[in-house]
Each structure stands twice: as C-alpha cells, then as structure tokens.
BAKOL-232259 format. One line per field, with one value per residue (C-alpha): residue in three letters; residue number from 1; x, y, z. Coordinates in Angstrom, 2 decimals. Example, Ala and Ser with C-alpha at 12.3 -4.5 7.8 and 13.67 -1.06 7.14 Angstrom:
BEGIN
r [ALA/SER]
k [1/2]
east [12.30/13.67]
north [-4.50/-1.06]
up [7.80/7.14]
// end
This chain:
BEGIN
r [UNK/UNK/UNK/UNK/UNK/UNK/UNK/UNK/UNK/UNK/UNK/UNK/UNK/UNK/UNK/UNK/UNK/UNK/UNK/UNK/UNK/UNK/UNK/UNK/UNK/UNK/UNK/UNK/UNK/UNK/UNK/UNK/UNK/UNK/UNK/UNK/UNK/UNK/UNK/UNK/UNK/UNK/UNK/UNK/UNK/UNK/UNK/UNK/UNK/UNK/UNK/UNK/UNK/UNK/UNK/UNK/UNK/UNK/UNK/UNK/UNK/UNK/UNK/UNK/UNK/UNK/UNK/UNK/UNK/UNK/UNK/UNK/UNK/UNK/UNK/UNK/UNK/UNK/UNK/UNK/UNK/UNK/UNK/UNK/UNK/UNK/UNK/UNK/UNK/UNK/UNK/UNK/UNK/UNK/UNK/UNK/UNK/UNK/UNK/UNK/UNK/UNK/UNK/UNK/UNK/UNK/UNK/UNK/UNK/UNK/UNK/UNK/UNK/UNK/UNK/UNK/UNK/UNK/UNK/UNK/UNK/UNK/UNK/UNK/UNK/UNK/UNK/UNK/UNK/UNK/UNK/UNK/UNK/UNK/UNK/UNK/UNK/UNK/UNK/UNK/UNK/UNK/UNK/UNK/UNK/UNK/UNK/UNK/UNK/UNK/UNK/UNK/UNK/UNK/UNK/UNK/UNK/UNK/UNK/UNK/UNK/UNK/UNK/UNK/UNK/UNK/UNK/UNK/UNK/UNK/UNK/UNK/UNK/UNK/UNK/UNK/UNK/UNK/UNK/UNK/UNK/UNK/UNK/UNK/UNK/UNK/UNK/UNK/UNK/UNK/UNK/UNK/UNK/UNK/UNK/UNK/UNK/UNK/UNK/UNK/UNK/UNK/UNK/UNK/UNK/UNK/UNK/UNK/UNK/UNK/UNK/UNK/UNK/UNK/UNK/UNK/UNK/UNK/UNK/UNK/UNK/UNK/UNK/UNK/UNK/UNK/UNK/UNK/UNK/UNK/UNK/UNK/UNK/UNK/UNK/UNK/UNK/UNK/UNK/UNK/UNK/UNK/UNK/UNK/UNK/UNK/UNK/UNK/UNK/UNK/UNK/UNK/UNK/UNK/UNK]
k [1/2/3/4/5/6/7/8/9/10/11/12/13/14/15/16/17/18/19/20/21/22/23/24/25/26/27/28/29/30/31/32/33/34/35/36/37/38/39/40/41/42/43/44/45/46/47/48/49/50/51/52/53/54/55/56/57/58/59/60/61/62/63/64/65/66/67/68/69/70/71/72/73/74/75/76/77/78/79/80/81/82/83/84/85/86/87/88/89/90/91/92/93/94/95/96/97/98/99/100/101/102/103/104/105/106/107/108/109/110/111/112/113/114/115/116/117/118/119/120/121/122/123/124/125/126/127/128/129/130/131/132/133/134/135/136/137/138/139/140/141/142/143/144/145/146/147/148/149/150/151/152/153/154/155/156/157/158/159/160/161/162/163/164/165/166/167/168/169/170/171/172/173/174/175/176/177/178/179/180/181/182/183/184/185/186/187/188/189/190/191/192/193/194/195/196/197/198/199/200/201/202/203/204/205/206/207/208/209/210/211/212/213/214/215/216/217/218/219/220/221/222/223/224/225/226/227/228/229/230/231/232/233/234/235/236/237/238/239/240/241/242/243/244/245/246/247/248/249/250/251/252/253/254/255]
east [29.49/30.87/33.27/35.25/36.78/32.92/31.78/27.78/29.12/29.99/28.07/29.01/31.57/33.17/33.28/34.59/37.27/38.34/38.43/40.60/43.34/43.44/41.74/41.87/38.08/38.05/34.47/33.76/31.65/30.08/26.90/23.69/23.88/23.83/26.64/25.69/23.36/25.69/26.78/24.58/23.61/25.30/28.92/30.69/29.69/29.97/33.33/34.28/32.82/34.60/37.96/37.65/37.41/40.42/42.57/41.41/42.43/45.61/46.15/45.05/47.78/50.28/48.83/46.85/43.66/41.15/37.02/35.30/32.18/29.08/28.90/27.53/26.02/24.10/25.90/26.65/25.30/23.26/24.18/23.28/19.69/18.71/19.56/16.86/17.88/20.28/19.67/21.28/22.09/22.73/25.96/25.10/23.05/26.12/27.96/25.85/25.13/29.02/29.59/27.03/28.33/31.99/30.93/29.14/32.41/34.55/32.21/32.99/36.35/37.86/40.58/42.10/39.45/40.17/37.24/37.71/35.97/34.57/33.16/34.57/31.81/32.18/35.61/34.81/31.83/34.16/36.99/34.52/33.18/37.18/37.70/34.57/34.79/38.52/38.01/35.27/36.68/40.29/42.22/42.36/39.63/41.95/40.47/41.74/39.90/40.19/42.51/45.32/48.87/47.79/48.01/51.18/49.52/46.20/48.24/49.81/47.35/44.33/44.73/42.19/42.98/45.18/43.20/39.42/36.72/33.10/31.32/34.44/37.87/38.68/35.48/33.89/37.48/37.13/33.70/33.79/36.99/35.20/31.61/30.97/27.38/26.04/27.64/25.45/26.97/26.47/29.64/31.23/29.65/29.00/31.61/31.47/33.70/36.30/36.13/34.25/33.12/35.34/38.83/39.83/37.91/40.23/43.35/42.41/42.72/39.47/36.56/32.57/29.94/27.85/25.11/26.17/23.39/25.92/29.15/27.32/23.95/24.56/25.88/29.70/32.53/34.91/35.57/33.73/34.33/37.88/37.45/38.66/38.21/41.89/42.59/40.39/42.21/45.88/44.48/42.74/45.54/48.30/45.54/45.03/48.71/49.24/46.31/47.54/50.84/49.70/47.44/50.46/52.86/53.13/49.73/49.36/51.85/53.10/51.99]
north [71.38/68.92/66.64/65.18/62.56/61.31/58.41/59.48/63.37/62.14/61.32/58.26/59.57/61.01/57.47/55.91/57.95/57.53/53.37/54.06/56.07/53.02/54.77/53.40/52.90/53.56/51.93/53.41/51.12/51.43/51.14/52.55/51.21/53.18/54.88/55.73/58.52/61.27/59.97/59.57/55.56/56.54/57.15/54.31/55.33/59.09/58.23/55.79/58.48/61.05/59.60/58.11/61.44/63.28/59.82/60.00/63.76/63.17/60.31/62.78/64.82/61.89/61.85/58.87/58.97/57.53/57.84/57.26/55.03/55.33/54.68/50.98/52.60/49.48/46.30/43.83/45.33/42.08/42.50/45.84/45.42/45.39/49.63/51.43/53.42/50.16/49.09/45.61/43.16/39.34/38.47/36.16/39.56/41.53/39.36/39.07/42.69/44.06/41.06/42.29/46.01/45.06/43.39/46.17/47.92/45.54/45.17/49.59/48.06/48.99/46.53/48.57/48.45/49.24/48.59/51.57/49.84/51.35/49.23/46.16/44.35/43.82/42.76/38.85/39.03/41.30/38.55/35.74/37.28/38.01/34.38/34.01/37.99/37.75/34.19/35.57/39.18/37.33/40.76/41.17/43.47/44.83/46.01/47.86/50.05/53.59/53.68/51.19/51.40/53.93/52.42/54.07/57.63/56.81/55.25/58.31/60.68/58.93/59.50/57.24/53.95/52.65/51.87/52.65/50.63/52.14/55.60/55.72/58.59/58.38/57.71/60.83/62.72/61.98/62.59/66.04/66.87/66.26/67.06/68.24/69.18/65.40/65.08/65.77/67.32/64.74/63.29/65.25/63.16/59.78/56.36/52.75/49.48/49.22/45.34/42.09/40.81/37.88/37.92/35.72/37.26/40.37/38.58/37.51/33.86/33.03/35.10/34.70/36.31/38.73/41.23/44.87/44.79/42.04/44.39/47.85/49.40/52.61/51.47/52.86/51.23/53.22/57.17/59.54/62.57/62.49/62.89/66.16/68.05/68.30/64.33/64.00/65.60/64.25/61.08/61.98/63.35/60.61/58.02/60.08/59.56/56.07/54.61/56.12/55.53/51.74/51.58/53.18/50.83/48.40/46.83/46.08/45.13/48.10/47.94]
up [-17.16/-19.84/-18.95/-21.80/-20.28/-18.91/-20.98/-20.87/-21.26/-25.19/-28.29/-30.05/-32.64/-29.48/-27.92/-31.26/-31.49/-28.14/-29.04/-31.87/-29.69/-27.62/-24.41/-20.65/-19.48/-15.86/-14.05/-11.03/-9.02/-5.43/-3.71/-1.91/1.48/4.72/6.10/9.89/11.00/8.91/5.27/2.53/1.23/-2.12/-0.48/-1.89/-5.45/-4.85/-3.84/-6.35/-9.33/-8.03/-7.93/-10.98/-12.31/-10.74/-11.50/-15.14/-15.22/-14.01/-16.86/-19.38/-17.76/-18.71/-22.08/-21.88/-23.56/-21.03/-20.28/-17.12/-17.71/-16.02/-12.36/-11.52/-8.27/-6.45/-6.70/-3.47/-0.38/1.09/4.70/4.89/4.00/7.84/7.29/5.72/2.28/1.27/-2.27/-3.20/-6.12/-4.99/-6.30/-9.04/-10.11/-9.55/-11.46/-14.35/-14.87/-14.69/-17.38/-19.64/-19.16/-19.62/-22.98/-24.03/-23.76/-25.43/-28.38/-29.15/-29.33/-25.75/-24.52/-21.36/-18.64/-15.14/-12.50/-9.66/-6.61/-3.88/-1.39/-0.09/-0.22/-4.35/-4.20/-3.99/-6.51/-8.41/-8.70/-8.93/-11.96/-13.47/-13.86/-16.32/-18.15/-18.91/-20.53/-22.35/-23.56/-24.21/-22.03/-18.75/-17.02/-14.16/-10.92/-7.92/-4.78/-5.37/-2.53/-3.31/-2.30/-0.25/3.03/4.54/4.20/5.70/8.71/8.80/7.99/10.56/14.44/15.51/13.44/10.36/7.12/5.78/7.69/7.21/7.32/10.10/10.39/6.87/4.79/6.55/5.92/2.04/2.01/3.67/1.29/-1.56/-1.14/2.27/1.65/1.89/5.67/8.20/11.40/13.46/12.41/15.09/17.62/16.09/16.48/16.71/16.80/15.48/14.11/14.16/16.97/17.46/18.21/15.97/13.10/13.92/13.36/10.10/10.58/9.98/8.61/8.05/6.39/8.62/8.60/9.64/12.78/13.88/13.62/14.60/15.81/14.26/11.10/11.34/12.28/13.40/14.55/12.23/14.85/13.96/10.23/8.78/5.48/5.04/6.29/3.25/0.72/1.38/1.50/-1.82/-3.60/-2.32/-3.77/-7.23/-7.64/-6.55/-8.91/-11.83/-11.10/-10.95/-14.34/-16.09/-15.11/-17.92/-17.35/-21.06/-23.55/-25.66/-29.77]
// end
C-alpha cells in the first residue's frame, strides 16, 4: 500500500512539492547485525523504519508536512562481525555515505532533517560526521534514537532491567509489538548479561571499544524471555509521542 508520507513511495513532483511546504525529513537509520538466536540481523533498521513512520504520522497529525527517507539499513556494526548474518560499514564509510545522502537531500531543497537512530553503535560516527555535514549544508542535521526521553516509561514498563540494551526485555517487546512474525520463539527461553564485563566499565567511568563475543556468547544482552507484545507497544506509543513532541519544539527558527 502507498504511503504518502514515504520518500521512495513518491515521484519527483511529489517530492518537490513537499520541499516547497518546508517538510521535516525524518532518516531512519539502523543496521544488519545479529540479534541473539530469536531476532532477525535487520532489527535495528526494522525498528528505526517503523517508528519513523508512526512518528511522521503523528506530525502529519500536527500538520507538519514531513517524509520519511529511505532506510540507511547497514551502517556501523564492526564488533559484531564475529556473528554470522552481520553486515558492516567502517566508520569513515559510514560517515562518508550518510554525508553524501544528506547532500543529496539538501540539494531538492530540504533544510529540516532529523536522523531517527537505531542502534547505538552509529551514535559516535553519527556525531563525528555532524561536525563536518552541518558546516557543509550551513543547518543543522539534528539526530536523536527513536527512543529518546523515553527513559522513565521503559523503567517503568521493563521488569527485568531499566533502559534498552540488545536483542534483550525491551528490544524483543518492540519487536514482537510491531512485527511479531520475525521473532522466533525461542525468545521465551533465551538471556544473557546484563553489561560489560568490567566493573568499572558499568559505572560509566571509563569505557573501551569491544567486540560482542567479549560482552555475550549468544549475542543478547539482557532478558529477552521477559519481553511482551504489549511492553512493546506502550513503550512504542510513549516514544511516538515524545519524539515528535521533541522535533516540534522550536528546533528551527520560525519564517
């Protein structure tokens, strides 16, 4: 079914008239890297894609024009390249393509873009790059995880831990809220650690890169047999709301 608020749904008078009302562009971007023994490798960019959608409808609700771009799906996923099914950029890869993208963007005359991350493992390429795209476009490219400002309701909606860590309680929740078919039923039985292998690393006081075989021999982090269709969608909805709450608050300077 056509989506009119899907970038690649549109032909290009579509997308041109879209520029000229001043529309948000929303990228969703990801990645294909395992996710345990039960999610699919393209999770994070299922996840991202879909979200972007549901925020974008509910901006359209608000009445502001917006269009979801296509889905950069494999982006920075080095240190899971010990999983089978992971497909990676390096960085300065990452970095250059989502440049050349956003540019592509700004040159159909697009000044409002919003990157929708999902996976965590972009967001230092993601800012690196910032410094050297915003220069270049002359606006700010803003970008948030699909899940900001959300933290409160996933403490309160997760029994077995606080926040998102990987393929864990809430990744499997959103996942089976919003397409169940792609988790395999071993989710009910599957868990690992909860954090890095040092103590200190789990205070935060000092961190490292390291390879997921380092963190996990499964692949997940955290309780997946906890997860829950309908964790899923209050988490979802609560983050639908809080994302466009923050792109619509006075991001860019009114004409």
């Amino acid at each position: 079914m056509k989506n009119p608020l899907r970038w690649d749904h549109l032909s290009w008078p579509r997308i041109q008239e879209a520029a000229a009302r001043d529309a948000i562009v929303l990228m969703p971007i990801g990645s294909v890297e395992q996710h345990g023994p039960h999610l699919p490798v393209g999770c994070d960019y299922i996840l991202a894609q879909i979200m972007s959608e549901r925020i974008a409808r509910e901006l359209d609700a608000r009445g502001q024009a917006v269009l979801v771009a296509p889905t950069f799906m494999a982006a920075n996923s080095v240190h899971h390249m010990r999983f089978p099914g992971t497909i990676t950029l390096k960085p300065t890869t990452f970095i250059q393509v989502l440049t050349e993208q956003l540019e592509c963007i700004a040159a159909h005359g697009f000044r409002k873009i919003v990157l929708i991350n999902g996976h965590g493992g972009n967001t230092a390429p993601i800012g690196a790059a910032l410094v050297t795209i915003n220069g270049t476009l002359g606006f700010p490219v803003y970008t948030l995880g699909y899940w900001a400002g959300c933290d409160a309701i996933q403490a309160e909606v997760l029994e077995s831990q606080s926040g998102m860590i990987h393929a864990c309680e809430s990744e499997t929740s959103m996942m089976l809220a919003l397409w169940e078919a792609l988790v395999e039923p071993c989710y009910t039985e599957t868990s690992g650690p909860m954090g890095h292998p040092t103590k200190a690393e789990n205070t935060g006081h000092i961190s490292t890169f390291r390879r997921m075989e380092e963190m996990t021999e499964n692949g997940v982090m955290g309780n997946s047999y906890k997860a829950t269709a309908a964790k899923g969608e209050r988490m979802a909805e609560a983050m639908v709301q809080s994302v466009a709450d923050i792109i619509t608050s006075g991001l860019w300077p009114s004409k």
